[in-house]
Structure formats: C-alpha cells, structure tokens
N, C-alpha and C positions, 0 to 999 in steps of 0.2 A: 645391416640396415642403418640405416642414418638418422638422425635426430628427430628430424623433419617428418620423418616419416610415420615414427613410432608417435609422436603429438599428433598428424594428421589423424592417424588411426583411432587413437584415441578420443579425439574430438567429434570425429564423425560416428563415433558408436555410442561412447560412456557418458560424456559432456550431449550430446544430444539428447539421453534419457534421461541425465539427472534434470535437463531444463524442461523438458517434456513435463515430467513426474514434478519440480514447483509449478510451472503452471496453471496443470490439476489442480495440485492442492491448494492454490492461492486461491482459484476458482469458488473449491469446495468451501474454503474459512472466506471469504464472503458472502456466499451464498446461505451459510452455516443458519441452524433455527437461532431465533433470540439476536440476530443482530438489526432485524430491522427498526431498532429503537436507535440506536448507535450510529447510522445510517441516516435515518430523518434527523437526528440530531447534528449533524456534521453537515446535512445539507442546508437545515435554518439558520446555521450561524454566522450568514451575515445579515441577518434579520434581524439578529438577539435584540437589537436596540435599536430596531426603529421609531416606537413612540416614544422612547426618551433616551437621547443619543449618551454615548459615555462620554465617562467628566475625563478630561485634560490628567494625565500622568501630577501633573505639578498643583491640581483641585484635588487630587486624590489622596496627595499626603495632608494636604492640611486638614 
C-alpha cells in the first residue's frame, strides 16, 4: 500500500472524527452556563465609549 493511501484512509475516518468531535465541543464551550456575561460583553465593545470617546494613545501618557 502506498503512502497516499494509508493518509487517504486515515483522513477519511480519524481526521474526520477528531474534527467532528472539536466541533461539538467548541459548540458545547459556547453554549456553556455562565458564559453569557462574556458574550454581551464582547458584543458591546464597540460601544464602550460612545458617550465619551478614548483619549489619543499620546493624551494617555501625559
């Protein structure tokens, strides 16, 4: 059996479950209890400073 062969086979059974199975589990730790605080927060953040916008990198240090 030749190289090729032995990666196809491999790809099509092992590599298909292990991406299968992160999928899931990426699914599952998003959907996780207690993240929807982390969640709203990452979705306002480009709001943080709408009624007072941030100071300039270079107002910042002085």
């Amino acid at each position: 059996m030749d190289t090729y062969s032995i990666f196809r086979e491999i790809a099509d059974s092992w590599v298909l479950l292990a991406m299968f199975l992160f999928f899931v589990l990426t699914v599952l730790w998003v959907f996780r209890p207690g993240s929807r605080e982390l969640h709203k927060d990452a979705a306002n953040a480009p709001f943080r400073h709408e009624n007072q916008p941030a100071q300039d990198i270079e107002e910042a240090r002085q």
